[in-house]
C-alpha positions in Angstrom: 15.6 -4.9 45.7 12.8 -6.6 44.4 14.4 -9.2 41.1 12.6 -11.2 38.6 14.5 -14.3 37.7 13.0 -16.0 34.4 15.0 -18.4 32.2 13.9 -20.4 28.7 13.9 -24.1 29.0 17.4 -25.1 27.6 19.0 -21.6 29.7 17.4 -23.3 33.2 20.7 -25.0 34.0 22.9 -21.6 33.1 20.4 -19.7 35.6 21.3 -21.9 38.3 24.6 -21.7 37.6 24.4 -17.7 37.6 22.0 -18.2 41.3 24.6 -20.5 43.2 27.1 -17.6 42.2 25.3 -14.8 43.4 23.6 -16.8 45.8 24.6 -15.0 49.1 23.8 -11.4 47.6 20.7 -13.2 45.8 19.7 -14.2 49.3 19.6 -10.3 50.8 16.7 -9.5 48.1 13.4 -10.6 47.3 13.1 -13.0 44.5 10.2 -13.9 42.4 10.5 -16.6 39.4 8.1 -18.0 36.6 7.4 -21.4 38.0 9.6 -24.1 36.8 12.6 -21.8 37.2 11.9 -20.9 40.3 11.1 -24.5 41.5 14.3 -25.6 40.2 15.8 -22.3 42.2 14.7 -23.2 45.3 15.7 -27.7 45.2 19.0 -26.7 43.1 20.5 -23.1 44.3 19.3 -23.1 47.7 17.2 -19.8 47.0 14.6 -21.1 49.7 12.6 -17.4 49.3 12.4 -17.4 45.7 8.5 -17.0 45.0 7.1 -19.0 42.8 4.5 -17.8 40.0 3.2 -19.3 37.1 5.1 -21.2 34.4 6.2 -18.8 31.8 3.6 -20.3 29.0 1.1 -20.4 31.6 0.9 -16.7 32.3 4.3 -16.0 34.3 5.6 -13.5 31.9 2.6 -11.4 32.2 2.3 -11.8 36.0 5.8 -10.5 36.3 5.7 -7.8 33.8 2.3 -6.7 35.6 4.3 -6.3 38.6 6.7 -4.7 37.1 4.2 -2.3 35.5 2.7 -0.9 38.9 6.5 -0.6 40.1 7.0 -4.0 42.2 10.1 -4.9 40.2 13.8 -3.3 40.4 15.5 -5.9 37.6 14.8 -8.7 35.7 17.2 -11.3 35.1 15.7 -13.3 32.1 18.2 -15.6 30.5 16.1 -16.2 26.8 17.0 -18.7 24.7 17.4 -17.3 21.6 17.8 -20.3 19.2 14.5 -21.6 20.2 11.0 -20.7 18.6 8.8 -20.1 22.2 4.8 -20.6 22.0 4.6 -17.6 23.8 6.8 -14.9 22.3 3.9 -12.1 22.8 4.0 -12.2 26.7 7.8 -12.4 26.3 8.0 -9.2 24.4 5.6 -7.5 26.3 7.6 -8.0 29.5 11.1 -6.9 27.3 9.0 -3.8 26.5 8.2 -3.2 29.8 11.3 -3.3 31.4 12.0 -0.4 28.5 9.0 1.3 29.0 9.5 1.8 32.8 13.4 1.9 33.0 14.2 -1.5 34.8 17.2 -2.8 33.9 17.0 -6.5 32.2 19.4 -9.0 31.4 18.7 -11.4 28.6 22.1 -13.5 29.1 24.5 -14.8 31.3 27.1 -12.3 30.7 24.5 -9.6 31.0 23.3 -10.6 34.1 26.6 -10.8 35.8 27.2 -7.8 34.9 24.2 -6.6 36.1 24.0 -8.6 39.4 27.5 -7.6 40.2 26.6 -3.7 40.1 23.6 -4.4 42.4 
C-alpha cells in the first residue's frame, strides 16, 4: 500500500512514536511524508524509504492530496493538531476532502491511526 504520513508541528513527536510501533509493517509499504515529518521519520523511526516532499506550508498538503487525487494513495495517516491555528488550513482541508471525496481512509489522531494501521 501506498501511505501518506503527515503530522502538525506539536503532533511530530506522537507520529514517531506511532512509526517506531508500526515500524516493521510500516517498512513493507511505500511511504511518502510532507517534509519535516518525514525527515524526522527517516533520523528518528528508522523509516529509511519514507519519501520526502515538501513541508506541509510549503505545498506538501497539496502534493499529497494531488497524488491521492489521480489514485497514488491508499491511506493517510495525518496526526492534526487541533488546538493550534495552522497558516495553511485551506490545503489542509482540501486534502481531508479528498480523502472523502475518493474513499481513502484517513486518520487524524493517534488512536485513529492505530486503529487504522493495525487493520492494514
Amino acid at each position: 500500500m501506498r501511505i501518506a504520513l503527515i503530522a502538525h508541528d506539536r503532533m511530530k513527536p506522537r507520529m514517531v512514536e506511532l512509526a517506531r510501533e508500526f515500524a516493521p509493517m510500516l517498512t513493507q509499504h511505500t511511504l511518502m511524508a510532507t517534509g519535516t515529518t518525514g525527515t524526522r521519520l527517516q533520523a528518528e523511526a528508522g523509516l529509511s524509504g519514507v519519501e520526502c516532499l515538501l513541508s506541509g506550508p510549503l505545498g506538501g498538503d497539496l502534493q499529497i492530496g494531488a497524488r491521492l487525487s489521480m489514485g497514488e494513495v491508499d491511506a493517510v495517516i495525518f496526526l492534526r493538531d487541533p488546538m493550534t491555528a495552522q497558516p495553511h488550513e485551506p490545503d489542509i482541508n482540501a486534502l481531508v476532502r479528498a480523502c472523502d471525496v475518493h474513499d481513502v481512509p484517513c486518520a487524524t489522531n493517534p488512536a485513529s491511526a492505530r486503529l487504522l494501521l493495525k487493520n492494514l
